[in-house]
C-alpha positions in Angstrom: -0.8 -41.3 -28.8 0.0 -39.9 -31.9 1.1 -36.4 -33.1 -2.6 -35.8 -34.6 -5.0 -36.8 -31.9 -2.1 -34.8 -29.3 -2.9 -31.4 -31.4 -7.0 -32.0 -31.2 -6.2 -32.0 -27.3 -4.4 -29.7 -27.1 -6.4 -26.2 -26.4 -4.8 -23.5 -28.6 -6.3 -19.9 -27.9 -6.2 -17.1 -30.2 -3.6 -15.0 -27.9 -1.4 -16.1 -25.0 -1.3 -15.8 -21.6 0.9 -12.8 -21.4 -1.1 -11.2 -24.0 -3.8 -11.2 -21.3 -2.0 -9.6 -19.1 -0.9 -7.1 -21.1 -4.9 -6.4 -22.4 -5.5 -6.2 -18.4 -3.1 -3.3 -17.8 -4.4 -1.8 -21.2 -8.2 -1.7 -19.7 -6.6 -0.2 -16.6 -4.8 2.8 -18.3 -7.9 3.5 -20.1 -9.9 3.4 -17.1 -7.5 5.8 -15.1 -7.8 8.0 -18.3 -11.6 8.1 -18.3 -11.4 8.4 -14.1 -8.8 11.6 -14.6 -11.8 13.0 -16.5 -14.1 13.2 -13.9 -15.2 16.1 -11.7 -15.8 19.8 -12.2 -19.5 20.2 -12.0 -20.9 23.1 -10.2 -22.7 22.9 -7.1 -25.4 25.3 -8.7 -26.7 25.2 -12.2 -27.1 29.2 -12.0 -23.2 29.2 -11.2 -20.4 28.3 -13.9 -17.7 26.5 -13.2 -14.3 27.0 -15.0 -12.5 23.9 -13.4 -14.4 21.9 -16.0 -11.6 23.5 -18.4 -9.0 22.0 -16.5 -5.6 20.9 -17.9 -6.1 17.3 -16.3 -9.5 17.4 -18.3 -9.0 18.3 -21.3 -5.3 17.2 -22.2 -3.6 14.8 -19.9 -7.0 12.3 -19.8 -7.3 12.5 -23.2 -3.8 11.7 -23.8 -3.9 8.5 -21.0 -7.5 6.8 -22.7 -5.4 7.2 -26.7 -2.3 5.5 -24.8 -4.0 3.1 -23.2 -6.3 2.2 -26.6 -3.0 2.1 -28.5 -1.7 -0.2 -25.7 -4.6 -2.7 -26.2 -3.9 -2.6 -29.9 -0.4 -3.6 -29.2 -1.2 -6.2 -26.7 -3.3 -8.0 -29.4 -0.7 -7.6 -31.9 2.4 -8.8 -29.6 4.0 -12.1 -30.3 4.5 -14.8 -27.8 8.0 -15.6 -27.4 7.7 -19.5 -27.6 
């Protein structure tokens, strides 16, 4: 078989395996980020409920989602060491 035919067989994808894997554990940051968000609602709508103020809400979710969209950026970007 010669060299040209080889590469038309050969499947090439855009990213490699370990990129895959790294966009995997990306999704899953940004899914504990957006799950760290959740709660605080009040069991009455006549009642207000400050926990929706919280410091998990409102700065260490926030913070988790951004790392784990800047992780998927990097994951795309990553070189594959072969």
């Amino acid at each position: 078989m010669d060299k040209k035919s080889e590469k038309l067989n050969k499947h090439d994808f855009a990213i490699a395996k370990e990129n895959y894997i790294f966009l995997l554990i990306g999704f899953v940051i940004v899914i504990i980020g957006f799950m760290l968000m959740i709660g605080g609602k009040s069991d009455s709508p006549d009642v207000f409920n400050p926990e929706i103020f919280s410091f998990r809400r409102i700065t260490i979710a926030p913070i988790v989602v951004l790392f784990g969209f800047l992780f998927e950026i990097w994951a795309i970007m990553k070189r594959p060491k072969n």
